[in-house]
DOBA-32793 format. One record per residue (C-alpha): x, y, z; residue number from 0; residue in one letter. Coordinates in pm, 1 decimal. Layout:
// residues N
+----------+----------+----------+-----+------+
:       px :       py :       pz : seq : type :
+----------+----------+----------+-----+------+
:        X :        Y :        Z : NUM :    a :
...
+----------+----------+----------+-----+------+
END
This chain:
// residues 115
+----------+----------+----------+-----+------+
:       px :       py :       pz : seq : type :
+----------+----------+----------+-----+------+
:   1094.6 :  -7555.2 :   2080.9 :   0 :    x :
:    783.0 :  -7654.2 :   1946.1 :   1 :    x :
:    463.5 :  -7454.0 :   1875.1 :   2 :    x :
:    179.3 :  -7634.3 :   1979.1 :   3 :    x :
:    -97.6 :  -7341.0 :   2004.1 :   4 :    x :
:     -3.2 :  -7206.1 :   1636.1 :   5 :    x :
:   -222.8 :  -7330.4 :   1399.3 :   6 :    x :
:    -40.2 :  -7212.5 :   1130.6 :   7 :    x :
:    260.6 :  -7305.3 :   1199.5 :   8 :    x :
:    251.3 :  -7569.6 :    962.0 :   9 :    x :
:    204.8 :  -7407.8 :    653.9 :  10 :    x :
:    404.4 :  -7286.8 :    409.5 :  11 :    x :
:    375.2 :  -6949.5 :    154.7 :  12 :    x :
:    552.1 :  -7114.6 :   -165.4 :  13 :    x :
:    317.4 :  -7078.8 :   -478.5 :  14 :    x :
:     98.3 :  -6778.2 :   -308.7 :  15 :    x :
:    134.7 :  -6455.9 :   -516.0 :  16 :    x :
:    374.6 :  -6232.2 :   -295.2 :  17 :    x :
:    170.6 :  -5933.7 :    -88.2 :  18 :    x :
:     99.8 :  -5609.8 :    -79.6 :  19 :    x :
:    265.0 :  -5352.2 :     81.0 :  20 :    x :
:    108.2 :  -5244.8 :    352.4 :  21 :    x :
:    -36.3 :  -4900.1 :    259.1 :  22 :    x :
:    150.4 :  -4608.8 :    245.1 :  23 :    x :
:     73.3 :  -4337.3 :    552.4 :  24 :    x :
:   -127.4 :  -4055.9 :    377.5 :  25 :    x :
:     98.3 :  -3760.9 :    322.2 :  26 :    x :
:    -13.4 :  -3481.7 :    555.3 :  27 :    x :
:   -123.1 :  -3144.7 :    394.5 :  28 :    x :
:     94.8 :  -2844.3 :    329.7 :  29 :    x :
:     92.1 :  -2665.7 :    654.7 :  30 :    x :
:   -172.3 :  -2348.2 :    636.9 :  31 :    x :
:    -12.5 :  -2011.5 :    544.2 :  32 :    x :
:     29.5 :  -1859.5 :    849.9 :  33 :    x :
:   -195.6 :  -1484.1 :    798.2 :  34 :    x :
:      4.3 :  -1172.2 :    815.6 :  35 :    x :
:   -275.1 :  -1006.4 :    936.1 :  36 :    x :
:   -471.0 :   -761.2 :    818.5 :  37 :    x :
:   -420.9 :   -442.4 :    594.7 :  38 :    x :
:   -618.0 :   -180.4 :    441.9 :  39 :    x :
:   -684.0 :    -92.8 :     95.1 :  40 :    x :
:   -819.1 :    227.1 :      3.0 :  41 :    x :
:   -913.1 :    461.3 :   -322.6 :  42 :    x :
:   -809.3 :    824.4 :   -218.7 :  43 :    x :
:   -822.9 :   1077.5 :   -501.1 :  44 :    x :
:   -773.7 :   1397.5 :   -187.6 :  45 :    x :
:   -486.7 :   1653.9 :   -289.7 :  46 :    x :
:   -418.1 :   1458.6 :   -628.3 :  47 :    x :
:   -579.2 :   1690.3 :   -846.9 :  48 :    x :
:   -817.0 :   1452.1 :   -932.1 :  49 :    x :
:   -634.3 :   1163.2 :  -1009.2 :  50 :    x :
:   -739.5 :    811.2 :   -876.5 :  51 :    x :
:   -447.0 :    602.1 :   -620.5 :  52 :    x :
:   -480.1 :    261.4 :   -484.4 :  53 :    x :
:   -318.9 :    285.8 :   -107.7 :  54 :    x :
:   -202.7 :    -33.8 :     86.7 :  55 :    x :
:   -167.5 :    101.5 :    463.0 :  56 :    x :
:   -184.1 :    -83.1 :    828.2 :  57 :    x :
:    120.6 :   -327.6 :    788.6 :  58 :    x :
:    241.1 :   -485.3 :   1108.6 :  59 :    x :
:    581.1 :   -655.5 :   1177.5 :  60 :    x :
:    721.5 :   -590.9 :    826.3 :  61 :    x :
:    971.7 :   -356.5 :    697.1 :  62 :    x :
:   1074.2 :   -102.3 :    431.3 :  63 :    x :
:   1231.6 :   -386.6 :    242.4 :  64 :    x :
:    948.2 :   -597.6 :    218.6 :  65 :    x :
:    688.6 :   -344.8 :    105.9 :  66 :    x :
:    905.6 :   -195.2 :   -158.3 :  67 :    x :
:    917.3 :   -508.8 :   -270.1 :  68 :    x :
:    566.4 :   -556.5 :   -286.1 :  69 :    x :
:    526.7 :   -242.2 :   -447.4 :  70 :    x :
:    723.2 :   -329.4 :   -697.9 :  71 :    x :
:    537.7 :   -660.6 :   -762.3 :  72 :    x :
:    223.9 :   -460.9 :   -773.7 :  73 :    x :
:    377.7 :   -226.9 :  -1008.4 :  74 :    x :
:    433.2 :   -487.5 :  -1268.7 :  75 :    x :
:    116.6 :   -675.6 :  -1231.6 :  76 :    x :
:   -120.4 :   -339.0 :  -1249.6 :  77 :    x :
:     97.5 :   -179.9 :  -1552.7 :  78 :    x :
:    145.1 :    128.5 :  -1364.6 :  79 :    x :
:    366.1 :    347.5 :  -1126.9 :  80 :    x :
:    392.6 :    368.4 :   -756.6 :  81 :    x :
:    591.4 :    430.4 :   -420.7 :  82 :    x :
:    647.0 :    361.1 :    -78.8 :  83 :    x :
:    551.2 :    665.1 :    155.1 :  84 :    x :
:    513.8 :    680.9 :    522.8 :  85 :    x :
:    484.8 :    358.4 :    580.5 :  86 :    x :
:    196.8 :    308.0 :    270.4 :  87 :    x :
:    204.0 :    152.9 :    -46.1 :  88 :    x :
:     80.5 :    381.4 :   -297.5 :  89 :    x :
:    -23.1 :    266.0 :   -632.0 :  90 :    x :
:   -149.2 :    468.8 :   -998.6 :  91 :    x :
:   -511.6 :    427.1 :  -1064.3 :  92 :    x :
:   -800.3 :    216.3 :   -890.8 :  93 :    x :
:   -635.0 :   -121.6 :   -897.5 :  94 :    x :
:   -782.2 :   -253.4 :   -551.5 :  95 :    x :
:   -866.5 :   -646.4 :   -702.8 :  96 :    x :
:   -547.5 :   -630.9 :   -831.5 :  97 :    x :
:   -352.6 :   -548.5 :   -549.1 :  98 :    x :
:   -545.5 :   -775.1 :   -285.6 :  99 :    x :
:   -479.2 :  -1042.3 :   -505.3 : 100 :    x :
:   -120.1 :  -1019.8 :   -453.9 : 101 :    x :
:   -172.9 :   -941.5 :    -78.6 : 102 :    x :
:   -351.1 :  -1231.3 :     -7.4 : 103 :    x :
:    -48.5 :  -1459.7 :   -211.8 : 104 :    x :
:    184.3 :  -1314.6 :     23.3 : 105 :    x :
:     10.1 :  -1396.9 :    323.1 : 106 :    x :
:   -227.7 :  -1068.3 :    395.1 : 107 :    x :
:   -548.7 :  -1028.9 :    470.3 : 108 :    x :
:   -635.4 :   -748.9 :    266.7 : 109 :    x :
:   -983.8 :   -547.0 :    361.9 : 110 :    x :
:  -1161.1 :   -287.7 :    128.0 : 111 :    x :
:  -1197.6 :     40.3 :    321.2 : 112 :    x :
:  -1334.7 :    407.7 :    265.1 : 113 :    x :
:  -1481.3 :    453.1 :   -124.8 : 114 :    x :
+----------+----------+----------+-----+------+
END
């Protein structure tokens, strides 16, 4: 069967530098970090004689596992001591930038409340 309406059916690609690839799809971004939502981080010095303590409280939907772990992490990072009690993460000293720094890397949104 012949191709009359093709006008270039005629021609040939020999001596024409081979193409291009077509381009590449651009990759799509890294899906958003889903938030955690958001938790509270307060300086409380009340019944410690005095003495200054960072506390992480208002988690939803996580458990004792998971802040312990945290605590941990924010142990290490701030140089000091800390614990898990009722439900709060309690942390040596006024290291608030510190700890919503790590918050935010795992997902929080960590707000600054009370003095």
């Amino acid at each position: 069967m012949t191709d009359f309406n093709n006008p270039f059916a005629n021609l040939s690609s020999s001596g024409l530098p081979p193409g291009e690839p077509s381009p590449a799809k651009p990759a799509e971004p890294p899906p958003k970090p889903k938030s955690r939502g958001r938790v509270d981080i307060l300086r409380n010095t009340a019944g410690r004689g005095g003495k200054t303590v960072t506390v992480v409280k208002s988690f939803v939907g996580i458990g004792l596992p998971e802040k312990e772990k945290l605590a941990a992490q924010m142990q290490e990072v701030c140089g000091t001591g800390g614990t898990v009690k009722e439900g709060r993460i309690e942390i040596q000293g006024d290291k608030r930038a510190e700890v919503a720094k790590i918050l935010t890397e795992a997902g929080f949104k960590p707000v600054f409340a009370g003095g």
